[in-house]
Every structure is written in C-alpha cells, then in structure tokens.
C-alpha positions as CSV (number, residue, x, y, z in Angstrom):
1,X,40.5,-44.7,-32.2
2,X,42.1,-46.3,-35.0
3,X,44.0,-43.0,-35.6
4,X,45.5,-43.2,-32.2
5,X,43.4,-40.3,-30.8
6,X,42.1,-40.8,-27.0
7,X,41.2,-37.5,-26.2
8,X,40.0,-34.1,-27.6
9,X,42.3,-32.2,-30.1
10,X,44.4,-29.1,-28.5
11,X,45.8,-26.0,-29.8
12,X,48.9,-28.2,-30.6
13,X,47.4,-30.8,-32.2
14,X,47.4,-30.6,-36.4
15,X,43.8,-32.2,-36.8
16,X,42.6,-35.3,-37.9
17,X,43.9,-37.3,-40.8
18,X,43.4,-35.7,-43.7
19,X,43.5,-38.9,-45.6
20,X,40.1,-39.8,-43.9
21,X,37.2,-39.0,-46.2
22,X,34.3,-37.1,-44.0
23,X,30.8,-36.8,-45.1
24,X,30.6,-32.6,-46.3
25,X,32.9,-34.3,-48.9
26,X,31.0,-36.9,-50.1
27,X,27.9,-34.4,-50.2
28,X,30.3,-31.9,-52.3
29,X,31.1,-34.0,-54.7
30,X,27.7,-35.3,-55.4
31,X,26.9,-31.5,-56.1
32,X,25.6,-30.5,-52.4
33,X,25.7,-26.9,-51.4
34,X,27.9,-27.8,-47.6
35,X,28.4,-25.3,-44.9
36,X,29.4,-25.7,-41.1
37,X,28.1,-23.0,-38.6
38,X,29.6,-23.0,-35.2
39,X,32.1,-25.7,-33.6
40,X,34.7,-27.1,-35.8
41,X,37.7,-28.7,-33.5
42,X,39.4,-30.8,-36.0
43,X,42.0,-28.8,-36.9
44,X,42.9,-25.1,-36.7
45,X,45.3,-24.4,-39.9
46,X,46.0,-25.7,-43.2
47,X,44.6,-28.7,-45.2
48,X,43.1,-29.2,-41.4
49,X,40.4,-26.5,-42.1
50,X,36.6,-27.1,-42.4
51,X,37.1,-25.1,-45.8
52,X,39.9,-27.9,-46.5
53,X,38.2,-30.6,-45.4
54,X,34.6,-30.7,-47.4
55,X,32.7,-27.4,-46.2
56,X,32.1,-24.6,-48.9
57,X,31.3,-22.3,-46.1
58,X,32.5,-21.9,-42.4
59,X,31.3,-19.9,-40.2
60,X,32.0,-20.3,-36.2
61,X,35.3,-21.1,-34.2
62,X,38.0,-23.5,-34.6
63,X,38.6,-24.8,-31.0
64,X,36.9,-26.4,-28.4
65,X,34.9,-23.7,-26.5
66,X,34.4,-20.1,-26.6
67,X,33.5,-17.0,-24.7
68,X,29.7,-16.5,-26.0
69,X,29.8,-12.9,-26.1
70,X,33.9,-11.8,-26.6
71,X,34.2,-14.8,-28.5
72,X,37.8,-15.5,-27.0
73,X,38.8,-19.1,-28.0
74,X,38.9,-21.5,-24.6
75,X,41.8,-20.3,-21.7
76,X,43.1,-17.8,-24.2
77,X,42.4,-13.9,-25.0
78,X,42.5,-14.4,-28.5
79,X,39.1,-14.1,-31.1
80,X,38.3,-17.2,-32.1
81,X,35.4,-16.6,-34.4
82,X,35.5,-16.5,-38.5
83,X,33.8,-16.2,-41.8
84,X,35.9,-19.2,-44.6
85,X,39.0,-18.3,-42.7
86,X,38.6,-14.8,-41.9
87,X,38.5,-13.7,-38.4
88,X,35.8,-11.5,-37.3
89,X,34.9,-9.3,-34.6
90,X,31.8,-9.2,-33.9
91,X,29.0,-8.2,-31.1
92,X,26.2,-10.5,-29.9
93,X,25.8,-13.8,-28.5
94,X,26.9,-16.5,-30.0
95,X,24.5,-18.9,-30.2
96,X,22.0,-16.0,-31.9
97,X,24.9,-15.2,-34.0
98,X,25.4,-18.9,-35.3
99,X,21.3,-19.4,-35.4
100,X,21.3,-16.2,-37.9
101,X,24.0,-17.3,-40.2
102,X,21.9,-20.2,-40.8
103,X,19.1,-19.0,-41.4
104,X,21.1,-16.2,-43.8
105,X,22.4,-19.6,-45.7
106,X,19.3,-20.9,-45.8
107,X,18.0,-17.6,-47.6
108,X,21.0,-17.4,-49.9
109,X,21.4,-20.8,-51.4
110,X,21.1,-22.1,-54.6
111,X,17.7,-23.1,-54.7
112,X,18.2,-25.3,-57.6
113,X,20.9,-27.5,-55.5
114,X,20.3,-29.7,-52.8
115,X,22.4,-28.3,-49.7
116,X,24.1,-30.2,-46.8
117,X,24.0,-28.1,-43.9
118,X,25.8,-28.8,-40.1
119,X,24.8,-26.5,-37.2
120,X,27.2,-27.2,-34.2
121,X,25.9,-24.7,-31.9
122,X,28.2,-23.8,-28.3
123,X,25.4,-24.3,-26.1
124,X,25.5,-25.2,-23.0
125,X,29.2,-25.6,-23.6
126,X,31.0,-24.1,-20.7
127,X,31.8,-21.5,-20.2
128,X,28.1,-20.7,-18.7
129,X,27.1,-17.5,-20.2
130,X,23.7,-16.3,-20.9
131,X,21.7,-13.7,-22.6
132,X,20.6,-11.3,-19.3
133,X,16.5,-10.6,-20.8
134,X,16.5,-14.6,-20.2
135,X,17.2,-14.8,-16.6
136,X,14.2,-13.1,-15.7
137,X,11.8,-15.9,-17.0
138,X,13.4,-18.4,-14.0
139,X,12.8,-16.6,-10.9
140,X,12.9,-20.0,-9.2
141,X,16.9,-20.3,-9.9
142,X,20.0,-18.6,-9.2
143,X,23.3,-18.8,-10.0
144,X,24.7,-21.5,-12.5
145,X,21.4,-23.6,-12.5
146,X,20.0,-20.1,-13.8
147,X,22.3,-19.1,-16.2
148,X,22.1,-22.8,-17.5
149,X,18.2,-22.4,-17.9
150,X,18.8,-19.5,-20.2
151,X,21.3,-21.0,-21.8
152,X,19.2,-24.0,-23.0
153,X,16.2,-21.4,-23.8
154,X,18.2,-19.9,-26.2
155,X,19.9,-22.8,-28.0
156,X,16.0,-24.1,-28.1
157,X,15.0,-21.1,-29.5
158,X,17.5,-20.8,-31.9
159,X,16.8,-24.2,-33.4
160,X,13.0,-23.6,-33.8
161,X,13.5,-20.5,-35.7
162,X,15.8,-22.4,-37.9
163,X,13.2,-24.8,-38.5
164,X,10.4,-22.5,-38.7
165,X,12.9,-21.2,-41.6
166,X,12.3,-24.4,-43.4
167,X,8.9,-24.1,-42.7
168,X,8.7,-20.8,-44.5
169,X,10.7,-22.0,-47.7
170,X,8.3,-25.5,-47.9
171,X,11.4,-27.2,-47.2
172,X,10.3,-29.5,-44.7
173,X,9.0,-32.7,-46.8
174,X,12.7,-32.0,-48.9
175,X,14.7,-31.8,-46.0
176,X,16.4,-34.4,-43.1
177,X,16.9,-33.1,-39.8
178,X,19.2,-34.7,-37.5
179,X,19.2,-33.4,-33.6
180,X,22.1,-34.8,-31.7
181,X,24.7,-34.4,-29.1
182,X,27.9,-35.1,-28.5
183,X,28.4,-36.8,-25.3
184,X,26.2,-36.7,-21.9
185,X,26.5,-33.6,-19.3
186,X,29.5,-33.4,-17.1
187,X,27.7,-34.5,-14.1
188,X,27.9,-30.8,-12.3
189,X,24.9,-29.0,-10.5
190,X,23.3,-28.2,-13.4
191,X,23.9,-30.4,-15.9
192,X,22.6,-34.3,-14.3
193,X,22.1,-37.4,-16.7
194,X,19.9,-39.2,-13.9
195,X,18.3,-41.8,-14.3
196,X,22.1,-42.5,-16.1
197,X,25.3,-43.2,-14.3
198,X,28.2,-41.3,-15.1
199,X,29.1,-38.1,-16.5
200,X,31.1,-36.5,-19.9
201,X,34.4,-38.0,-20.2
202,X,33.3,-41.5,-18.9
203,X,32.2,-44.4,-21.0
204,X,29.2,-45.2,-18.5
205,X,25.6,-44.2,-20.1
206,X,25.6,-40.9,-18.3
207,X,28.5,-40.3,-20.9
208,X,27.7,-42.0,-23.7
209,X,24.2,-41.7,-23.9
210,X,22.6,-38.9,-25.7
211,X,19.1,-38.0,-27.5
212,X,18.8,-38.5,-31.0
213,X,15.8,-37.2,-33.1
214,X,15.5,-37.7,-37.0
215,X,13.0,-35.3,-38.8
216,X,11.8,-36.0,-42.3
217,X,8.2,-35.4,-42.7
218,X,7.0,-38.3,-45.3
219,X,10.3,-40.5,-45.1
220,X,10.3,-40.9,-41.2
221,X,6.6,-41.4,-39.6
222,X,5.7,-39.0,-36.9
223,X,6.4,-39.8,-33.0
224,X,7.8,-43.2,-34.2
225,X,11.0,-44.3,-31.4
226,X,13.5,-47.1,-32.1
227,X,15.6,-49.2,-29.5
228,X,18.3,-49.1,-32.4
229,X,22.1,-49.1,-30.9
230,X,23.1,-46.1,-32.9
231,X,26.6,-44.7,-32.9
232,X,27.5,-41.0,-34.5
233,X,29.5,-43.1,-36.8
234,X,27.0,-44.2,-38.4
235,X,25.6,-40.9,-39.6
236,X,27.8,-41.1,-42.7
237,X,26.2,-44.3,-44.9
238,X,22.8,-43.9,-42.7
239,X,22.2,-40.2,-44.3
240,X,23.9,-41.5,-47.4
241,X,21.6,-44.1,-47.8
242,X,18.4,-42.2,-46.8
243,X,19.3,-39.6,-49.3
244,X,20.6,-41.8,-52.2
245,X,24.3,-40.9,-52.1
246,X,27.3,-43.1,-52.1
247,X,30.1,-42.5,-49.6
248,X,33.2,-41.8,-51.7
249,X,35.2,-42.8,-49.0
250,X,38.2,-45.1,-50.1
251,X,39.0,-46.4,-46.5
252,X,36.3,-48.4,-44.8
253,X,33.9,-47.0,-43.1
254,X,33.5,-48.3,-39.1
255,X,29.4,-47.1,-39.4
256,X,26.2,-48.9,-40.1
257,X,24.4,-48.0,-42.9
258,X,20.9,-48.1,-40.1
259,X,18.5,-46.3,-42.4
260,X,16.2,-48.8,-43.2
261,X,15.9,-49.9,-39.5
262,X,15.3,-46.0,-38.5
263,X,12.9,-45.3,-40.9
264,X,10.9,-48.4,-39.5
265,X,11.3,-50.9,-42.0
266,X,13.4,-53.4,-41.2
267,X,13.9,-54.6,-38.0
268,X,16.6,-53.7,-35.1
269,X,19.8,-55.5,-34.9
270,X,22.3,-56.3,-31.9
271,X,25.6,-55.1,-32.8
272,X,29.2,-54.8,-31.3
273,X,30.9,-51.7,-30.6
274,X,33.9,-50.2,-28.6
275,X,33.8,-46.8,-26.9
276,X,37.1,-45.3,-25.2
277,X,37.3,-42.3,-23.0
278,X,40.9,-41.1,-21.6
279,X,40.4,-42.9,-18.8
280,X,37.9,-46.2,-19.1
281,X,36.8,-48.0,-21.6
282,X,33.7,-50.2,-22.6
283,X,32.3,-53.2,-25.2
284,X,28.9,-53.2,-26.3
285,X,27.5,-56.5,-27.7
286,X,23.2,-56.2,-28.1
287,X,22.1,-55.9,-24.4
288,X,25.4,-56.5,-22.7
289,X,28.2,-54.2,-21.8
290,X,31.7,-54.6,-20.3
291,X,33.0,-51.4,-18.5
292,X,37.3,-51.7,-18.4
293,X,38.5,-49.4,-15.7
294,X,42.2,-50.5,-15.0
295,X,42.3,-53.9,-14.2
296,X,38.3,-54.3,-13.0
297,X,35.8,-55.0,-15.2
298,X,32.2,-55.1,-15.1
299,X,29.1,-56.2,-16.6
300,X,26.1,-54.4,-17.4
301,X,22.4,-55.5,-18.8
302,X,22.3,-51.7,-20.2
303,X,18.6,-53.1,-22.0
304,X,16.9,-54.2,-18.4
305,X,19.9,-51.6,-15.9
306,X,20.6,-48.6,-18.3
307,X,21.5,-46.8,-15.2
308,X,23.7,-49.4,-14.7
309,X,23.1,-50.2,-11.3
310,X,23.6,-54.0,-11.0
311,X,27.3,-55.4,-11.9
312,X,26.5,-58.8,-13.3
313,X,30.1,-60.4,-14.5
314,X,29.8,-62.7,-11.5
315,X,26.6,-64.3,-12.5
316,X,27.5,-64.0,-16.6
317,X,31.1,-65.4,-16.5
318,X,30.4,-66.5,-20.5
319,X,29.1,-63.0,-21.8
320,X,31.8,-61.1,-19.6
321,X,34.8,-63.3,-20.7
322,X,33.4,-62.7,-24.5
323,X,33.2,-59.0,-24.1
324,X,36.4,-58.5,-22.2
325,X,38.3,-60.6,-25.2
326,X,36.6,-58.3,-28.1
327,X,37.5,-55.2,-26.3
328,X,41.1,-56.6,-25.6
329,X,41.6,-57.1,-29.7
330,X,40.4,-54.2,-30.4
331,X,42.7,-52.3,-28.3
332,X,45.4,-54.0,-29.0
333,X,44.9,-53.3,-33.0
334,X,44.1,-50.0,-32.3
335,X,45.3,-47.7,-29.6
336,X,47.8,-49.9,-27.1
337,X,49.6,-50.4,-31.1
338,X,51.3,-47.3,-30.5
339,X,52.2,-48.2,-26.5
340,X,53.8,-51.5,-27.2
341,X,56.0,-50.2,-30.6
342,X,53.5,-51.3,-33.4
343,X,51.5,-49.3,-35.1
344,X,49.2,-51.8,-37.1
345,X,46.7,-50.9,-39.9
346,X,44.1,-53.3,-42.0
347,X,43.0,-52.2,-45.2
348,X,44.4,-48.8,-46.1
349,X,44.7,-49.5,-50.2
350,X,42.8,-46.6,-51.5
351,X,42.7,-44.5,-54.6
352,X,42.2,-40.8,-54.1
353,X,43.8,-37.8,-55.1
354,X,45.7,-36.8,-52.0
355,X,49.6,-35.3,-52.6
356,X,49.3,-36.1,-56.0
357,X,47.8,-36.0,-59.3
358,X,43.8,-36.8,-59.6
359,X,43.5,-40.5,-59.6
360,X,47.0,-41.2,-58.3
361,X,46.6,-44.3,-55.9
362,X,47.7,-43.1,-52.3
363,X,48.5,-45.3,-49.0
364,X,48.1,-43.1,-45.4
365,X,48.6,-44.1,-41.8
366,X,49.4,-42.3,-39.0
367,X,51.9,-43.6,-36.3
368,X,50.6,-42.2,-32.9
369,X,52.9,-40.8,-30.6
370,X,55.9,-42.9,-28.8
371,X,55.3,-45.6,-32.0
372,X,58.2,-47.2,-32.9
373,X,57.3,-49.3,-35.9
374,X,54.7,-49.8,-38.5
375,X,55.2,-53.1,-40.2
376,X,53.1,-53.2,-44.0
377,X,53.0,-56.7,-45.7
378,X,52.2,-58.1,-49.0
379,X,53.8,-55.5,-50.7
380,X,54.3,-57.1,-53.6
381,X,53.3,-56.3,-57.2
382,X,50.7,-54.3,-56.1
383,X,53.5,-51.9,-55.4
384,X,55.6,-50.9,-57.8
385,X,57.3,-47.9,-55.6
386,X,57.0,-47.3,-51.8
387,X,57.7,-43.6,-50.5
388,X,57.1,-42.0,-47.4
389,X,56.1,-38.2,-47.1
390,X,55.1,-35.9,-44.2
391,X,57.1,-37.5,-41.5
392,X,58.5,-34.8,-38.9
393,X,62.3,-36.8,-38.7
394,X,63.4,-39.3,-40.6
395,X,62.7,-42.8,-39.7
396,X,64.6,-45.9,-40.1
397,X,63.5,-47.9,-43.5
398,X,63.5,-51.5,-43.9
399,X,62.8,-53.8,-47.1
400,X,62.6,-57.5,-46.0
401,X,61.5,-60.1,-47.8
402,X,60.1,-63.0,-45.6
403,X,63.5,-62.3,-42.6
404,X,65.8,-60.9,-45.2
405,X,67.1,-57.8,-45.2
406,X,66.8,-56.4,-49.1
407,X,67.4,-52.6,-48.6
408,X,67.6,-50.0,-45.7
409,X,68.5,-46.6,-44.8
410,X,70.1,-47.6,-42.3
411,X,74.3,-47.8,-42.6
412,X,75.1,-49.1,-39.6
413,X,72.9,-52.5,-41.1
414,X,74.8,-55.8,-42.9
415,X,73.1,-54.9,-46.5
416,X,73.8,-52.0,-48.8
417,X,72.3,-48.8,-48.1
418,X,70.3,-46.8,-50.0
419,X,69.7,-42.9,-49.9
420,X,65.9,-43.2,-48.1
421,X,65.1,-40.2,-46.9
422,X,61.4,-38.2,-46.6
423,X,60.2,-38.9,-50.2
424,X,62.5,-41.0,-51.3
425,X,61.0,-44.3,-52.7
426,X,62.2,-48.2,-52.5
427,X,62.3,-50.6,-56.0
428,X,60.6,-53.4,-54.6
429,X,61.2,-56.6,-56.6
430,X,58.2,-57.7,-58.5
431,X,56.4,-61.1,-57.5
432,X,57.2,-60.8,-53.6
433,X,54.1,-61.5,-51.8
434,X,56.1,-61.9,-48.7
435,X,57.9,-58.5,-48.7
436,X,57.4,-56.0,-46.0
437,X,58.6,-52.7,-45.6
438,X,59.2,-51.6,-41.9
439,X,59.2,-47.9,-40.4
440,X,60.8,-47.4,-37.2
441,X,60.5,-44.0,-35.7
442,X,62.0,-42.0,-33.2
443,X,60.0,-41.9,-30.3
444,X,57.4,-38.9,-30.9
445,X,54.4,-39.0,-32.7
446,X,54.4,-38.5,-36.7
447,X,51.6,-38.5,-39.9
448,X,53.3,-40.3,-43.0
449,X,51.3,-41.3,-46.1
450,X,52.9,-43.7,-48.8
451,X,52.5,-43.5,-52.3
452,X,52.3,-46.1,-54.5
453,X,51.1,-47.5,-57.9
454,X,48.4,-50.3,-57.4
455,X,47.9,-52.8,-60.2
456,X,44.7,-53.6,-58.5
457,X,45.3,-56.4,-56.4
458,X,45.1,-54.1,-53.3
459,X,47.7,-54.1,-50.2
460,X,47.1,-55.9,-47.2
461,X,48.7,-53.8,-44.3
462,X,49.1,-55.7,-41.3
C-alpha cells in the first residue's frame, strides 16, 4: 500500500519494488537453501524475477492463474510454466506437477544446509479444472461444486505427501510448516465463506479472513489455537524470529515479530491495522473494525459479530470516529499521495547494494501513477550528492532551501539552470537541514531510486 499498489499486478505491470527486501533474501544470505514452486505474480522479467529477487530455484508460473493441464498463463494461449527462467512444456496437472518438484527438492538438497522452501500451489484458483479419476469419488455433486471437490482433494493430497516427505527424511522436529491462504473464496456456488460476510476482493471477513496453521513438532504444542490478529506481513520477523535469523531488510518492516505469542508464550496483543481492497477499505484496532465503502462507514465488533452482522457506529460514536481518523492518515500517507499530487515517504535511508557497488548507500521510492511530486526534506549533510535513476521521462528537479529556489532543471525558472537529467546528481550545500529536493513528474506512473552518500545521520523523507 505504501508502494501505491491497490490491486493485483498485470501483464503490464514491472513487479514490485525491487528496492524492498523479501524474506527468500534474508534466508539466502544467512546460507538457506530458497526455492519457490508454483505462483509467483510479482513480476514477469528482469531484476522482477523470483530468481532475481531471493529464490535459488523457481519452478511454476509467473502470472496470476493458469490452465492446470495446458498450463496457458490466464486469458492468454501462451505457456506459462518454467524451470529458473526456462519455459517448459510439460504434461500433467499442475498441482501434481508442483507437489512433485517439491518433493524432488526435498530429495536433492544439501543436507548439510538448512533450506527455505515456498510452495504456492494453483488450487482452487480458477480456472476450475480437475483430475477426471477424482470426480468419481463425489457422486453426490455435479458440475462446478464437483470439479471443485476434486480440486481441493488433490491440492490436500498433494500437501500430505509433501509432508509425509518430511516424515520420511526425520525432518519434522527440524522443520516449520506454515499453511496459509491468500485471501477468502470469491463468494460463487462453490466456494462460500459462511458463517463470514463477504467474498475475495472485499475487505469484509469473508475476504480477509483465512486459516492459518503453524507446524513445528517441539517448538509449537500440538492442537494449541490463538485469537492472535495475524497479518501475512508478519510472516517475515515472526519466522525470523522463530528460526533465529535477522531480517536484513534496510527499510522498515510494517510486520509483528508475533512468535512468542504463537508459540504460546506470551500473551495476545490488540493491534492496529489497515486493509485495502480496489474498492473498500477497513481499520482494525483489537476487537473493532471500521469498514470505508465510499462515503459510509461502519462499525463492526469482529471479536463478539465476526460475520459482521450488526453495524454498531451509531451506538460507538468514540471507537468509530477513532478508527475512521487512523484509516483517513493512513490513506492519505499512503495511497490518496499519488491522487492528490504528493507522493510522500517516511524513512527510506537505507544501505544496500542496489545499482551500485556493495555497500553503496541507496535511497528508493516509487511515485505511483498520475503523481506529480515527491517532496524529500532534511537533505542536508547526510547527502552529499542527490541523483535520480530509472525514471521513464524526465521530471522537473528542484533544490530549495527552506522557499528558495537553489538549483533546477528547469529553464523557464528565475535561478540558473543546471543540466539535471536521469542520473545526473545536485551539489547540495553542506549544513542545510532545511533543504529539500522536489520531483515533479509528468502525469504517468514512474520507479526512481536516489543515490546518495550517508554520513550516518540518516534522511528524513517527508
């Protein structure tokens, strides 16, 4: 959300951020064997790839769905299906073909290295395909409710041989298991979230919602359930934690580091959170939650009403008015940025080696589309150079310091130009805590990162 991104990626789409540090990296560097089988859809070329971005070994498809037995990516006739970037065409079902390759990893790993493994696995993605010898055990159903059945047998199936797997290498008192999904069923014949309102796409529980098992025989105790708020950001610095690793992320990281409440000991704690959908939105704070849909809002008890029955904001005027004011800040430093002109970023000062030479400090944003400016602020000695890179068109660059005007690109402005183009770089006089350098962009949507050289104080970008 911070990003700018509302919605699913599309073909057209380059990916997400590549300056954002995701956990197959952190595992790789701390000496992790890291492989993805099946769903990527974060990218489909480039420094966007799962092979780019943290995975030693891909195998699976790029986009958002696939045919499960042509393996044509989603409303195309093109093979979407790969081995570390190599396309493949291959027969069988998908989601036996992605259970196989992991067990084949499993097999073929270094034994004496720990291994990070992600299984993303189609089903019951549309579109609903099954395998035909397990239709017959539903006589019961027809049509999609039936092919739907099969679906799910198979996908269960798959995921027991995969454990039975670790079962067979003693890996099971080693090894984490995490079962989760991504977002609740779209609400169709088959696929119902009752007792949950709401469907896929939607920010009600029948959308949000989703089962979450941890498996770790002697870390996590048997049949144990928590009433945790758990968001999948917080995978990252929970597994971190519960495996002894340190997220080498140089951004902040919007997760909980939870594992010491899901492993039962330490106690749940109420949180605040922010979900967006394309079309609604919704504020959690402990047992309350504001739903935004246009101009109504409404107020749910999702502890006491998780199917969200009862609107309350009538009777709890406080709690509603608190909600509705958290989840109006952080839109407006987030997404509706980009719709009113401003892009704005917190805390971006990072070190990492991305564009440049290991340990060159590095600055990224991204200015979503129809941005027009991204202001950055105390720029002072903690920047010795300021460059922007990767932008599609060249924008408009402004040096002020406090309201003055110290350089620009621009020549139609009162102050003397300077030849600022893509990778060009401003001299930003030393000692000027109140200097700021503004972007203004045509309107379209572009990815700039800003180099820099940090004397440590870190950059507050505002």
């Amino acid at each position: 959300m911070q990003l700018g991104i509302r919605d699913v990626f599309s073909a057209q789409d380059d990916g997400l951020n590549v300056l954002e540090h995701l956990i197959p990296e952190t595992f790789r560097a701390e000496g992790y064997q890291t492989a993805l089988t099946g769903k990527w859809h974060l990218g489909s070329s480039g420094a966007h790839l799962p092979t780019a971005r943290g995975f030693d070994r891909f195998y699976g498809f790029l986009g958002g769905a696939i045919s499960y037995y042509s393996h044509f990516g989603e409303n195309t006739t093109r093979v979407d299906w790969q081995r570390d970037g190599t396309t493949l065409n291959e027969t069988g079902y998908s989601t036996d073909l992605l259970r196989d390759e992991e067990i084949r990893l499993l097999r073929t790993r270094d034994p004496a290295k720990p291994f990070f493994h992600v299984v993303t696995l189609n089903a019951p993605h549309i579109p609903l395909e099954a395998p035909p010898e397990l239709l017959a055990n539903y006589p019961a159903l027809s049509g999609d409710a039936l092919t739907y059945a099969a679906m799910l047998e198979s996908l269960d199936a798959g995921i027991g041989k995969i454990l039975a797997e670790l079962t067979a290498q003693r890996l099971d008192a080693d090894t984490l298991v995490i079962f989760i999904s991504d977002n609740g069923g779209p609400g169709n014949s088959v696929a119902r979230n009752i007792p949950l309102r709401g469907a896929k796409s939607g920010v009600y529980e029948g959308g949000v919602r989703v089962p979450a098992i941890l498996r770790w025989p002697g870390a996590i105790r048997a049949g144990a359930t928590s009433d945790q708020f758990v968001s999948v950001q917080d995978l990252f610095p929970t597994v971190a934690a519960g495996v002894g690793v340190a997220p080498r992320s140089r951004l902040p990281l919007d997760g909980l580091n939870l594992w010491s409440i899901l492993r039962g000991s330490a106690p749940s704690v109420d949180r605040s959170f922010t979900v967006v959908s394309t079309t609604d939105s919704a504020q959690f704070e402990g047992r309350w939650k504001l739903v935004e849909r246009g101009n109504t809002h409404e107020l749910y008890d999702v502890v006491g009403d998780p199917s969200e029955t009862s609107n309350v904001a009538a009777t709890q005027p406080a709690a509603a008015s608190r909600l509705r004011a958290a989840l109006t800040d952080t839109l407006d430093r987030s997404l509706s940025a980009a719709a009113k002109g401003d892009a704005r970023v917190t805390n971006l000062s990072a070190r990492a080696a991305v564009g440049g030479a290991a340990g060159t400090p590095i600055l990224g944003f991204v200015v979503a589309g129809g941005a027009k400016r991204l202001v950055v602020r105390g720029v002072g000695p903690a920047l010795a150079g300021f460059g922007v890179v990767g932008v599609l068109a060249d924008p408009i660059l402004e040096l002020r310091q406090g309201q003055t005007l110290v350089q620009t690109n621009d020549n139609s402005a009162s102050s003397d130009a300077m030849a600022m183009t893509a990778g060009g770089a401003f001299a930003l006089p030393a000692g000027s805590r109140d200097a700021a350098l503004v972007l203004t962009f045509p309107p379209a949507a572009y990815t700039a990162q800003t180099r820099s050289v940090d004397d440590g104080s870190g950059v507050a970008l505002v």
